[in-house]
C-alpha positions in Angstrom: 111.8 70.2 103.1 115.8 70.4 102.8 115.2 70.0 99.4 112.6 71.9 98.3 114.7 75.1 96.9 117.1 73.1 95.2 113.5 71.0 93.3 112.2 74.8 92.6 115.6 75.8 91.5 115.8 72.9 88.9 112.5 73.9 87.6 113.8 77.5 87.1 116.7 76.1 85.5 115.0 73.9 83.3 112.8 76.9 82.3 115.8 78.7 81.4 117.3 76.0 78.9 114.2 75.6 76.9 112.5 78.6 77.0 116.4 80.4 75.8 115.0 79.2 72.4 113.2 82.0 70.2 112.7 84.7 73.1 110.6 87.4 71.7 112.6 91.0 71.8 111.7 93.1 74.7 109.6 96.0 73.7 111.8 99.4 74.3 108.5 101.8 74.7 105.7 99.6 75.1 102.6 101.9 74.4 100.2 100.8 76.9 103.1 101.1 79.5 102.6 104.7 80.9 98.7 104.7 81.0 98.9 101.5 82.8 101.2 102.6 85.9 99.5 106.0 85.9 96.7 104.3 86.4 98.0 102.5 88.9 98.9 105.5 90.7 95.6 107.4 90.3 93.3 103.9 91.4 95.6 102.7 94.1 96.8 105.7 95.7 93.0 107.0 95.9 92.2 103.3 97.6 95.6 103.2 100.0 93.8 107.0 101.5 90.7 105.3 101.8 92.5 102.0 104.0 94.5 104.5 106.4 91.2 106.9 107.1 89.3 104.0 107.9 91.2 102.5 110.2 94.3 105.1 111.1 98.3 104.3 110.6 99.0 101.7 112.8 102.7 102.8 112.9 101.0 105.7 114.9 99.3 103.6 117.5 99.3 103.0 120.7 98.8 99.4 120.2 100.6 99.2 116.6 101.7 95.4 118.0 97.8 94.1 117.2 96.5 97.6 114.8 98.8 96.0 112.1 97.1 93.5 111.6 93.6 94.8 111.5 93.9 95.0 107.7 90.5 94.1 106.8 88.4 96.9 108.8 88.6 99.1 105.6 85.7 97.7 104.2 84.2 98.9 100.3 84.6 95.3 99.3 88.4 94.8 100.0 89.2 96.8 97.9 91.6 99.4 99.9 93.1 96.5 101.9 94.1 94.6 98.6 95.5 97.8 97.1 97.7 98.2 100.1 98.6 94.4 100.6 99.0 93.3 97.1 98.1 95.5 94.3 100.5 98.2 95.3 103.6 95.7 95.9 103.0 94.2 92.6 102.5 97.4 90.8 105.9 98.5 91.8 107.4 95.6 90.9 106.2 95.7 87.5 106.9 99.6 87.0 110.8 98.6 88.2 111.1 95.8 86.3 109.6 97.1 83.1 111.0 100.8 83.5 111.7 102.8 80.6 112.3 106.6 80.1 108.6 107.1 79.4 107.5 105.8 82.1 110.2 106.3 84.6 108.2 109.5 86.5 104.7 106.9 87.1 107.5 104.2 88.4 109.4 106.1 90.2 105.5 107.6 92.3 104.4 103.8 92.6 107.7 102.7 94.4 107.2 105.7 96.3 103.6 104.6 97.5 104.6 101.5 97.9 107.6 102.4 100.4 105.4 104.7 102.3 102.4 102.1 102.9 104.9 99.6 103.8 105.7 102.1 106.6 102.8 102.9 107.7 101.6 99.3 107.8 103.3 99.1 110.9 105.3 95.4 110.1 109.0 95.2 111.4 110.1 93.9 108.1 108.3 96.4 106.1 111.0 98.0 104.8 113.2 95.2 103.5 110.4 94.3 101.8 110.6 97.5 100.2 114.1 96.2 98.9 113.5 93.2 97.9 110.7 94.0 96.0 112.9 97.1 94.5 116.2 94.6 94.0 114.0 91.7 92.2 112.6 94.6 89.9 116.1 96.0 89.2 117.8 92.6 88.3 114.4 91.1 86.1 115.0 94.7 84.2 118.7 95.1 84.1 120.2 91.2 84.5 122.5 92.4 87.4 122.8 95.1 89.7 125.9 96.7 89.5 128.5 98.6 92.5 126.5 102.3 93.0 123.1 99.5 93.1 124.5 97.6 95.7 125.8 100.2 97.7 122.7 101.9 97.9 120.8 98.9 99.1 123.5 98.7 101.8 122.9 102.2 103.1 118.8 101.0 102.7 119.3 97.8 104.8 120.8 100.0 107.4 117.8 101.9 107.3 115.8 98.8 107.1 117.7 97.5 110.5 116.8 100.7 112.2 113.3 100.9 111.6 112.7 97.0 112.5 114.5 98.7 115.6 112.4 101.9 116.0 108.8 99.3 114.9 109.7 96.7 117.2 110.4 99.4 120.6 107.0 99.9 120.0 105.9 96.3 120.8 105.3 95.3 124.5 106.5 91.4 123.4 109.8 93.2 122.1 109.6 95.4 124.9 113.3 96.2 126.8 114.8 93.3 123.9 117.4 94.3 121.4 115.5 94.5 118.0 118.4 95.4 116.3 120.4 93.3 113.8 120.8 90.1 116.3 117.3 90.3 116.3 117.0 90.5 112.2 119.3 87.2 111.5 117.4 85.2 114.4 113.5 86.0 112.9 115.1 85.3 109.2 116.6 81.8 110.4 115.5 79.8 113.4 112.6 81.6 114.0 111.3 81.5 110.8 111.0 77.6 110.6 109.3 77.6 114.1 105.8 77.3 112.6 106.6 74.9 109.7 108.7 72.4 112.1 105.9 72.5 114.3 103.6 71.7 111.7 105.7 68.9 110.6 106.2 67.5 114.5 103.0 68.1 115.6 99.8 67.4 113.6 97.4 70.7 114.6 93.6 69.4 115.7 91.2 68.8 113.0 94.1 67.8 110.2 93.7 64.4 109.8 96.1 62.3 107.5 93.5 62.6 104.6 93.2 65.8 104.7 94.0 68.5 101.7 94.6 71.9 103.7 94.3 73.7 100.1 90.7 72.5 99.6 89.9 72.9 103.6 91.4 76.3 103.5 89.5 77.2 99.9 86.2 75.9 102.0 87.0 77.7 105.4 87.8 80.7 103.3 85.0 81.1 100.7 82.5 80.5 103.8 84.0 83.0 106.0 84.1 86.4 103.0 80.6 84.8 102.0 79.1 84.5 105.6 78.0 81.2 105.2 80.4 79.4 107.6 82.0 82.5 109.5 83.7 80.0 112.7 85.8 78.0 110.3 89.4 78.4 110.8 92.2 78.2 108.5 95.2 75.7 108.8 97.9 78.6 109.3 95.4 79.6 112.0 95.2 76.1 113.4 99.4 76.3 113.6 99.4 79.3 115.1 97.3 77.8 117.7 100.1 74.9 118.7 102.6 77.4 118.7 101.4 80.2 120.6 99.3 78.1 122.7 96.4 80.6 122.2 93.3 77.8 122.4 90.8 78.0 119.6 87.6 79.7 121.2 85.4 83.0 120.2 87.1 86.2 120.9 90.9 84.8 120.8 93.7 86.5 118.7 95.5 83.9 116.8 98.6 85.5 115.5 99.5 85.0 112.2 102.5 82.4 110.9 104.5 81.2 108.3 104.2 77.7 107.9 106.1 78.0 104.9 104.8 76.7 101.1 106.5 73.3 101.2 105.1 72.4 104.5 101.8 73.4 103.1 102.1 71.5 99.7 103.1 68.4 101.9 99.9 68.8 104.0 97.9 69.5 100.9 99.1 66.2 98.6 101.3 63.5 98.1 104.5 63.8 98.4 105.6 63.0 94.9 102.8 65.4 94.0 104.9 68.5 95.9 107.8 67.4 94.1 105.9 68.1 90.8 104.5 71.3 92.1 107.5 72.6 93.0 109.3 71.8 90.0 106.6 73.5 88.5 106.3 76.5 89.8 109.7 76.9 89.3 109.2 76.8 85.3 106.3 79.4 86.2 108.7 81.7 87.6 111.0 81.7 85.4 109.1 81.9 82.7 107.0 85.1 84.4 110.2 86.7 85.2 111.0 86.6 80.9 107.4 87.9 80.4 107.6 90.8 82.6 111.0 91.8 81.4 109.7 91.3 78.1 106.5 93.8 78.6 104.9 92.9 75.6 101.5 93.6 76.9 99.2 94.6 79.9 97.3 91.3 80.4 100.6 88.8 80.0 103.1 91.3 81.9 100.4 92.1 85.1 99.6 87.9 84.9 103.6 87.9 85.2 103.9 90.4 88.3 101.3 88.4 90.0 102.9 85.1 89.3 106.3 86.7 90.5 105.7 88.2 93.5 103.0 85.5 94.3 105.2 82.2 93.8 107.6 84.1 96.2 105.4 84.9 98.4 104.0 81.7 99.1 107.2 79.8 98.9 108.0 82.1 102.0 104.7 82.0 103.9 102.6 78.8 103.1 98.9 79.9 103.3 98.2 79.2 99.8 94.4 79.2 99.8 94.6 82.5 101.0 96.9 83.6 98.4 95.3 82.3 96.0 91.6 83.6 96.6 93.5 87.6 97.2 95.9 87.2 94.2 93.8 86.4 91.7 91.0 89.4 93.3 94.4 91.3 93.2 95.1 90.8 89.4 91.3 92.2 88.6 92.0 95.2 90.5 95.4 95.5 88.1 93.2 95.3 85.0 91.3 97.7 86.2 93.2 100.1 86.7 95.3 99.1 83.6 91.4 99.9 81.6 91.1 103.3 83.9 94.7 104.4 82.5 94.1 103.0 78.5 90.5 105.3 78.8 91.1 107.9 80.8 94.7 108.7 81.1 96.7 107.4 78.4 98.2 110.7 76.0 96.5 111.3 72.6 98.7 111.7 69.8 97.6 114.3 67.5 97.2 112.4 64.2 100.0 113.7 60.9 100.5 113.2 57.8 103.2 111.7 56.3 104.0 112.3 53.1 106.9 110.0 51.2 108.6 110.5 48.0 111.5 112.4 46.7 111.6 116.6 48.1 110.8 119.4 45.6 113.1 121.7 44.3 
């Protein structure tokens, strides 16, 4: 566990010594660049309205404590859940990290989305979500971020602090407790290693030692969007269990953790094996990062976003079944809408005529 980061970080830096060799140029006005985020805008913007009229703003509730996290009551297929979740945080990564002039405006109106669904989500941490989505963007597209950057994410994380403090007056667990910047540095530190060390300490029921949580979870999962085998429950659930003490029976709420992806690779393989996979997906990461910067075009860069902000995000939360079945659903919805701004939204040129040889006199 200790040394997971630094067997990631290694991959990324072996990534970085061989791939260094015969990098392609990154594109300055990729053609496809524009359509793509403007479709991105028109698809999930249209599919983020359709989430918050089915089932309201939960930053607006009365209950916003448990309404956050009924994500899935949207419906048409999971279509406007994903869109908020996923597709809309990956999309704004992409149009920051590939921004250029031309496409600046479409950028610029998906980061905005993004920020605003984060809001309304309802999630404490919503917010510096926003920036660090919007500060990994910057630095894949720029290299560094330089002093007027970094001062504005300062005034932003203020921000940040004081809507985790507005959110969490809201809760009844949080209710009368400072939620303020003490708060902040204890759920990013010891509280955040609460649900993998408990994991690690305390075997949940129905993990035995031969057990692969990735190929449970891909089992519980697949029966449970299919119908097939609706009561299953997933390991993160099982966790969440110990740790709350909620007991696993019909009709219980079992809050959501973050086991963290190491502590899920090491319940999911060998250990040797996690080394591997980590090392791995540090390469992946690295070399994603180059492809996205690079933009050279709309299958390999959205493939990159995905990889990026997925690799992260289950490094961070564990669940990797889960990530796995939404991400990849998540990456379809990105073509689409990448087709849907190609067809129906990319500009025309009109077509000239160039005539070369020597002007007449």
């Amino acid at each position: 566990m200790l040394l997971a980061p630094l067997i990631f970080a290694a991959g990324v830096f072996l990534a970085s010594r061989v791939g260094s060799r015969g990098l392609v140029a990154e594109s300055d006005e990729p053609a496809w660049l524009p359509s793509f985020l403007r479709g991105c805008v028109l698809v999930l913007g249209v599919l983020a309205v359709l989430h918050f009229s089915a089932v309201g703003i939960p930053l607006l509730s009365s209950s916003v404590e448990t309404s956050r996290f009924d994500i899935g009551s949207s419906g048409l297929g999971g279509f406007p859940s994903r869109a908020v979740l996923y597709a809309l945080p990956i999309a704004a990564l992409i149009g920051l990290a590939t921004i250029r002039d031309a496409s600046k405006r479409s950028a610029v109106t998906l980061w905005v989305l993004f920020a605003v669904t984060q809001v309304f989500l309802g999630f404490k941490g919503g917010l510096i979500e926003v920036l660090i989505i919007t500060a990994l963007g910057l630095a894949i597209r720029y290299g560094r971020l330089g002093f007027k950057q970094l001062a504005g994410f300062a005034v932003g994380a203020v921000v940040a602090i004081g809507y985790v403090t507005y959110v969490g007056s809201k809760y009844q667990t949080l209710a009368g407790s400072d939620a303020g910047i003490a708060y902040v540095i204890r759920r990013s530190t010891s509280d955040a290693i609460i649900a993998g060390y408990t994991a690690l300490t305390a075997r949940p029921v129905g993990i035995s030692d031969h057990t692969s949580v990735l190929l449970r979870d891909l089992g519980v999962l697949f029966g449970r969007y299919l119908g097939t085998a609706p009561e299953g429950y997933s390991f993160d659930e099982l966790v969440s269990s110990v740790v709350t003490g909620t007991p696993i029976q019909r009709g219980a709420f079992l809050v959501p953790v973050t086991v963290g992806g190491p502590v899920y690779l090491l319940y999911s393989m060998p250990v040797l094996a996690c080394v591997l996979v980590l090392l791995a997906l540090g390469i992946v990461w690295r070399s994603a990062v180059v492809r996205l910067r690079q933009a050279s075009g709309p299958l390999l860069t959205v493939s990159a976003g995905v990889l990026v902000y997925g690799i992260r995000l289950f490094l961070m939360n564990g669940n990797g079944a889960y990530l796995l079945i939404n991400l990849t659903f998540t990456l379809g919805l990105l073509v689409i809408c990448a087709c849907i701004g190609h067809v129906f939204l990319g500009r025309r040129r009109t077509p000239g005529v160039i005539v070369v040889g020597r002007p007449l006199h």
